[in-house]
C-alpha positions in Angstrom: -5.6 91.3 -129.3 -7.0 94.9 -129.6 -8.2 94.1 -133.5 -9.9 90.6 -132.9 -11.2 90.4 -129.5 -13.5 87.3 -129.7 -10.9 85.4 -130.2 -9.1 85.7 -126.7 -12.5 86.0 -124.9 -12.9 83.8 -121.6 -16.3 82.5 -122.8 -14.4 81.4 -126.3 -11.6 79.9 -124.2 -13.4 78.5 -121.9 -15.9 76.7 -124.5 -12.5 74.8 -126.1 -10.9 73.8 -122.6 -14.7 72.4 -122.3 -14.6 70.7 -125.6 -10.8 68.9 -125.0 -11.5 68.6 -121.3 -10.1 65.1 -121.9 -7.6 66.2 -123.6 -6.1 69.7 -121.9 -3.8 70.0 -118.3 -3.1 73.6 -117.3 -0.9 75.1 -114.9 -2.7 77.3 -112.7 0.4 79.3 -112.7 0.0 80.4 -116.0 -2.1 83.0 -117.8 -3.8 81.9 -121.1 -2.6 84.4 -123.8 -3.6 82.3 -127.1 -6.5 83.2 -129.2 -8.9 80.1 -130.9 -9.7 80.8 -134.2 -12.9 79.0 -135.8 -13.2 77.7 -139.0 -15.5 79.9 -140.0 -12.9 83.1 -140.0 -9.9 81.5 -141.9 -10.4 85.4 -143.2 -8.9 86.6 -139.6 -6.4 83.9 -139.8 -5.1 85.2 -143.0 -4.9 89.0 -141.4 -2.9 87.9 -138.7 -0.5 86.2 -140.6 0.2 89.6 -142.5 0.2 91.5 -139.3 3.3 88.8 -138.3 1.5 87.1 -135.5 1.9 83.4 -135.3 -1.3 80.7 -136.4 -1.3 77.3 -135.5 -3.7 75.4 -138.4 -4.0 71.7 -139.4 -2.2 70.1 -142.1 -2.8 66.4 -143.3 0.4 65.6 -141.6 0.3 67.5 -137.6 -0.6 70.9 -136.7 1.8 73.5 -138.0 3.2 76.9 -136.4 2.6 79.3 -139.1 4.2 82.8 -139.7 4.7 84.8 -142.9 7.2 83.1 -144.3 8.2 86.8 -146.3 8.8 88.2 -142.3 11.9 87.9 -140.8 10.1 89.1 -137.3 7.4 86.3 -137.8 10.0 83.6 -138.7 11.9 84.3 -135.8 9.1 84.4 -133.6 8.3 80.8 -134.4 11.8 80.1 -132.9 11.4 82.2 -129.7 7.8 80.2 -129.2 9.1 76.5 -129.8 12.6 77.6 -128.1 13.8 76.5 -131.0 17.4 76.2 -132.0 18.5 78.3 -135.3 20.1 75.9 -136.8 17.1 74.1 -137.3 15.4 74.9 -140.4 11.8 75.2 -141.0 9.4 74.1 -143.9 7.7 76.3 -146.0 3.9 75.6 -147.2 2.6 77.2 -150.7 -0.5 77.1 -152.6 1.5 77.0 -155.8 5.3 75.9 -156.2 5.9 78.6 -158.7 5.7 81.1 -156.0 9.2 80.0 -154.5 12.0 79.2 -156.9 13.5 81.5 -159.3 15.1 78.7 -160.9 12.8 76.0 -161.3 14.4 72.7 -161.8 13.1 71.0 -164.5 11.5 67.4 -162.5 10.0 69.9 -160.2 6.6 70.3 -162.0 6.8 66.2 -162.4 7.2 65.6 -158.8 4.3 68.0 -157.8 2.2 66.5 -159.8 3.0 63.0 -158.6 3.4 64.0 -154.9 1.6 67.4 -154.6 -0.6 68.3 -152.3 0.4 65.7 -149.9 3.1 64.8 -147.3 6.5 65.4 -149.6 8.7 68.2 -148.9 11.5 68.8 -151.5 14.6 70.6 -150.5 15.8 73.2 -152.7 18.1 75.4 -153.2 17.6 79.1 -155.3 14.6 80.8 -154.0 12.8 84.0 -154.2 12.6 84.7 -150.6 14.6 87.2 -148.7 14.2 85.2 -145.8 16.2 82.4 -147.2 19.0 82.5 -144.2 17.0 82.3 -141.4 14.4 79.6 -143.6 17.2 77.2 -144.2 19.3 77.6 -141.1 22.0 79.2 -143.2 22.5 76.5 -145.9 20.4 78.6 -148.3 18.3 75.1 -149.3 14.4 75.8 -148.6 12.1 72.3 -147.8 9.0 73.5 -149.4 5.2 71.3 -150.0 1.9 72.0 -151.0 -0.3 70.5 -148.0 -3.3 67.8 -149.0 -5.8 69.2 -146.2 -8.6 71.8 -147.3 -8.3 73.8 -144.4 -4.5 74.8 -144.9 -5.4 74.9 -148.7 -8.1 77.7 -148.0 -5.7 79.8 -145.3 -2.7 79.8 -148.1 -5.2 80.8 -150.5 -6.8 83.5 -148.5 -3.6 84.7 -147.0 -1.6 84.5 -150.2 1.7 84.2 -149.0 3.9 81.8 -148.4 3.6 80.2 -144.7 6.6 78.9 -142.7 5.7 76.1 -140.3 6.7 73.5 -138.3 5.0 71.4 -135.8 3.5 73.1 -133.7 4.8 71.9 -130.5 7.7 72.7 -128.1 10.7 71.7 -129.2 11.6 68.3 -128.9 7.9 67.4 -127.3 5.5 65.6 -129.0 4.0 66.6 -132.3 0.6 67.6 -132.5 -2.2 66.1 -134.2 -5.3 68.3 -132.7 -6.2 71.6 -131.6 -5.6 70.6 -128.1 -2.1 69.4 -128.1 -1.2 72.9 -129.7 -3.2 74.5 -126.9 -1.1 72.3 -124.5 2.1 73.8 -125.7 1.2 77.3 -126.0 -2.1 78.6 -123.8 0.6 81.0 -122.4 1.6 82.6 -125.8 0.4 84.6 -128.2 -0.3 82.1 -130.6 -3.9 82.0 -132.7 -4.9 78.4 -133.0 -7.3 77.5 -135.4 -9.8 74.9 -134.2 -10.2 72.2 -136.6 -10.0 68.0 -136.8 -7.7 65.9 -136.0 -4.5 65.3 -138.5 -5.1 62.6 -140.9 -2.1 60.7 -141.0 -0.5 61.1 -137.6 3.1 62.1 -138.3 5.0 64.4 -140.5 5.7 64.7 -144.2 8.8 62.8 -145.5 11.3 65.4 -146.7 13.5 64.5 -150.2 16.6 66.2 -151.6 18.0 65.9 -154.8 21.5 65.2 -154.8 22.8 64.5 -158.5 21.1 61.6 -159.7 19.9 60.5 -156.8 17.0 61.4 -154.2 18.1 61.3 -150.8 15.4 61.2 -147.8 16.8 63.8 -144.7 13.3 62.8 -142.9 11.0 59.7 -142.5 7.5 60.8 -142.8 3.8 59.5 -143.8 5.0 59.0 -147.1 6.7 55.6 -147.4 10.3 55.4 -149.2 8.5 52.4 -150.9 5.6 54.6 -152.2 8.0 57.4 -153.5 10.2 54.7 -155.3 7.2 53.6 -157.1 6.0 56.5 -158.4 9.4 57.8 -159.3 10.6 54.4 -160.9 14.2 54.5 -159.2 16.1 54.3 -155.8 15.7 56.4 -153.3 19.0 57.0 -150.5 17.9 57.3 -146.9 20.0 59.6 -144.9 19.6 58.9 -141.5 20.5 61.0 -138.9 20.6 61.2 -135.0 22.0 64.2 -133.5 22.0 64.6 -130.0 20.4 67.5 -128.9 22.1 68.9 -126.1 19.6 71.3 -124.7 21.8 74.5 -126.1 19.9 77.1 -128.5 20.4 80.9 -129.6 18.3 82.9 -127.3 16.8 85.4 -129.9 15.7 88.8 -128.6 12.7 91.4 -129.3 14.7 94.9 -130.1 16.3 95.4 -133.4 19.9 95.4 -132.4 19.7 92.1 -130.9 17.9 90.9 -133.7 21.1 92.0 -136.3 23.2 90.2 -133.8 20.6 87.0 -134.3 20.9 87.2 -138.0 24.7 87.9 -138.7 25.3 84.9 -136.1 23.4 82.9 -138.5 25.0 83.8 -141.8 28.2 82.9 -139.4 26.9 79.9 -138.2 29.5 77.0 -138.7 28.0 74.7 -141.1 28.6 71.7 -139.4 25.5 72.4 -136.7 23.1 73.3 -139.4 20.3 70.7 -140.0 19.5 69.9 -143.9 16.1 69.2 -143.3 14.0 69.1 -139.5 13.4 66.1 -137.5 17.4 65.0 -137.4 18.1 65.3 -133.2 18.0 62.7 -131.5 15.8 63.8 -128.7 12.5 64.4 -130.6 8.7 63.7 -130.3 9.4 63.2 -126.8 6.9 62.9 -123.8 7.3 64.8 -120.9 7.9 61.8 -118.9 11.0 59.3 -119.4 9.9 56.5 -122.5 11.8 53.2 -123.3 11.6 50.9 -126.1 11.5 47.0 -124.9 12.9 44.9 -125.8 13.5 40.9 -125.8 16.3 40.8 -127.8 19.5 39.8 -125.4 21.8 42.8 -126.7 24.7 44.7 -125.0 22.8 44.0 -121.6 23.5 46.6 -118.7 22.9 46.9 -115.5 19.0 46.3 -114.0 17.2 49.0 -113.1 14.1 49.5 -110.9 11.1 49.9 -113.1 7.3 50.3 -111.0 4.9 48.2 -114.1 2.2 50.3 -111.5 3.6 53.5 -112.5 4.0 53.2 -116.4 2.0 53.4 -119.4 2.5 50.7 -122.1 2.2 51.7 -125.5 1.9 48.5 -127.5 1.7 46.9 -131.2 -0.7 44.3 -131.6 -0.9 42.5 -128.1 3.3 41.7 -128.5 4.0 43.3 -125.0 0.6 42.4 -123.5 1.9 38.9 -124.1 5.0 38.8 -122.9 5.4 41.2 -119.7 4.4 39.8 -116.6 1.5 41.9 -114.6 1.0 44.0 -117.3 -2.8 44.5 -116.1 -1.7 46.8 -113.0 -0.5 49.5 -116.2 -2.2 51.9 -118.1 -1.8 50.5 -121.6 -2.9 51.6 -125.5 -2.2 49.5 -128.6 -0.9 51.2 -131.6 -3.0 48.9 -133.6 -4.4 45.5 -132.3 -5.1 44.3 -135.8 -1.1 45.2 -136.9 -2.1 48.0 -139.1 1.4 50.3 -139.5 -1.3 52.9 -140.7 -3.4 52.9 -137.8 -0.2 52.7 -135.7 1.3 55.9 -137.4 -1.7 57.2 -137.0 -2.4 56.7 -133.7 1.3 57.5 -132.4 1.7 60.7 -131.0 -2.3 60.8 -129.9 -1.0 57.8 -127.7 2.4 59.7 -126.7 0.7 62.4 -125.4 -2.7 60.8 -124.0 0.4 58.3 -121.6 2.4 61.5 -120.7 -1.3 63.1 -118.9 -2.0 59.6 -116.7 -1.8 60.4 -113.1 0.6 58.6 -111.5 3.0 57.8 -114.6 6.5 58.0 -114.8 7.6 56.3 -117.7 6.4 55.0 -120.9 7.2 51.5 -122.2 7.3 51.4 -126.2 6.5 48.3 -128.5 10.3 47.9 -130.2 9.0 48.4 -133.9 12.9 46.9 -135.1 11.7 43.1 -134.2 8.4 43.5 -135.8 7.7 40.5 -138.0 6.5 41.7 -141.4 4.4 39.1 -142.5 1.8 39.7 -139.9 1.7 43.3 -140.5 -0.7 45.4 -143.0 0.6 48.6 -144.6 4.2 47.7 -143.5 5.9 50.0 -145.7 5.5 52.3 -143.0 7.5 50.6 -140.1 10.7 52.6 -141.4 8.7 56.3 -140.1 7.3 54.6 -137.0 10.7 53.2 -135.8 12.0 56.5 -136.8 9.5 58.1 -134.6 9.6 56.2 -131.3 13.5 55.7 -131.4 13.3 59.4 -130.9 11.1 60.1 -128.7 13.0 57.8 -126.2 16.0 59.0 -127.5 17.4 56.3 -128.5 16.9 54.2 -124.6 15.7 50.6 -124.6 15.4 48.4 -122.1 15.4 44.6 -122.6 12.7 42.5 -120.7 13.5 39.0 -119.0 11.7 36.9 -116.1 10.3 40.2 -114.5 13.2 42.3 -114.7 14.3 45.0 -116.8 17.9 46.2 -117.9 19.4 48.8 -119.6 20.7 48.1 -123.2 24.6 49.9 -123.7 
């Protein structure tokens, strides 16, 4: 704080809580530690990434967590922030791919230029960073991308170093498409957040690995399966996964000797908990209130449970639940997209996620059930795969099936 005061002052903070009034809730029982960096000094930005503090900046996708991805300190501090578990592995954003891999593979440079910059991450293995363990969750593989957003463009260029960064969130919340949202999450941290636009495309990259002769996708992202097999001209594999996360993670601690303790429990981890790739528990993008997908589908039906329509927010596709639920006007409700635009839907996801979990008086949210969407009236659907992705996680996994005013639990 000592070497950029302006950017902790109360007139600073106070001039962005004013700007995302809207947007921002604060517990008065917290103290605001963060720092808001404008774009005017991506210069200071750059510093305090090589002084191993943390910097939250935009990327096309959401709002990454950014530390010095050469720093084992730094890395590590991105877990401690998030509360983060070890074993799940973090992304690494470069200005240039050459910077990474001592052993470039050879359709490296052809998937850069087809993909690069933009929302593909490519897991890897062989890389020039010391930091490899922690990086990769032990599986020595690296996810790595060149961003497609000129502010993160002009902060890797100006910092020259390789930034490690996830979401920049809490772990398993919601991912962050603005400058509020991260200030949301961490007003009580040191964490220098770079005030910038929204996120163009609403949800995170799509991550690739190459296995053999075949490209296998470890997460759904903006980047539709069916874009990537076009551009590639073969198959693509999806791997999907849904952990469950069971609230469990490696406490990591400040002094050195804990922190050899941290790292040699890595290297020892058992390989069987470590993530390929982020985005694989099942409890993910998750508001901080409970959220159901509907359904109408009559599937495995359980018991009926007691559900206030007065005191839940309806996040909707088209008008399909508008339509169907009785009393649906006594409910705060949002529409994905009235005009069934997947785009505008991703888009607008995890605005709409965390805009329901900030209405007064809400205790769930009820989500559109993207599986029964009928392709022929939607545009861009290409990118229902990432959106169903998205919200089965972030009500991990929970639907509820709708019928003549009642609702019931789905087995």
């Amino acid at each position: 704080m000592e070497n950029f005061p302006q950017l902790y002052s109360k007139e600073r903070i106070q001039q962005f809580i004013t700007k995302y009034k809207d947007l921002i809730q604060l517990d008065p029982l917290k103290e605001i530690h963060c720092g808001i960096i404008h774009l005017d000094e991506l210069h200071i930005a750059a510093q305090l990434l090589h002084q191993g503090e943390l910097v939250a900046f935009p990327t096309e996708t959401v709002y990454g967590l950014g530390a010095n991805a050469k720093n084992a300190q730094a890395i590590l501090n991105i877990f401690k922030a998030k509360r983060r578990p070890l074993s799940d592995p973090l992304i690494v954003h470069v200005h240039d791919k050459n910077n990474i891999y001592t052993d470039k593979p050879d359709f490296l440079d052809s998937f850069a230029e087809l993909f690069w910059p933009g929302p593909f991450t490519i897991v890897l293995k062989s890389t020039q960073l010391e930091t490899t363990e922690i990086l990769s969750a032990g599986t020595g593989s690296i996810g790595i991308r060149i961003p497609n957003h000129k502010v993160a463009l002009e902060l890797l260029e100006k910092a020259n170093l390789p930034i490690a960064a996830p979401s920049a969130n809490l772990f398993t919340h919601i991912s962050p498409t603005s400058a509020a949202h991260v200030f949301n999450d961490f007003y009580d941290q040191r964490v220098h957040i770079i005030d910038a636009d929204r996120s163009d495309n609403g949800i995170e990259s799509t991550v690739i690995k190459p296995l053999g002769n075949e490209l296998h996708i470890l997460r759904l992202g903006s980047l539709a399966k069916e874009t990537i097999m076009q551009k590639i001209g073969q198959s693509v594999q999806l791997k999907h996964f849904a952990i469950k996360y069971e609230n469990k993670y490696m406490q990591i601690e400040e002094n050195e000797e804990e922190l050899e303790k941290e790292l040699e429990n890595l290297q020892n981890l058992d390989r069987k908990n470590s993530m390929e790739a982020p985005g694989q528990f099942l409890k993910h993008y998750s508001a901080r209130i409970n959220s159901f997908i509907v359904t109408f589908q009559q599937i495995n039906i359980g018991q009926e449970i007691d559900l206030d329509l007065k005191e839940s927010v309806i996040i909707d596709f088209g008008q399909e639940l508008r339509n169907r639920i009785v009393n649906i006007d006594e409910t705060k409700y949002k529409s994905l997209s009235i005009n069934y635009d997947a785009k505008e839907a991703m888009f607008n996801l995890y605005d709409s996620l965390r805009w329901a979990e900030l209405q007064q008086g809400a205790k769930q949210i009820l989500l559109y059930d993207f599986d029964t969407v009928i392709n022929q009236k939607v545009q861009h659907d290409e990118n229902i795969l990432s959106i169903q992705d998205k919200i089965f996680r972030s009500a991990s996994g929970q639907k509820i099936y709708y019928k003549d005013n009642k609702f019931y639990l789905c087995q």
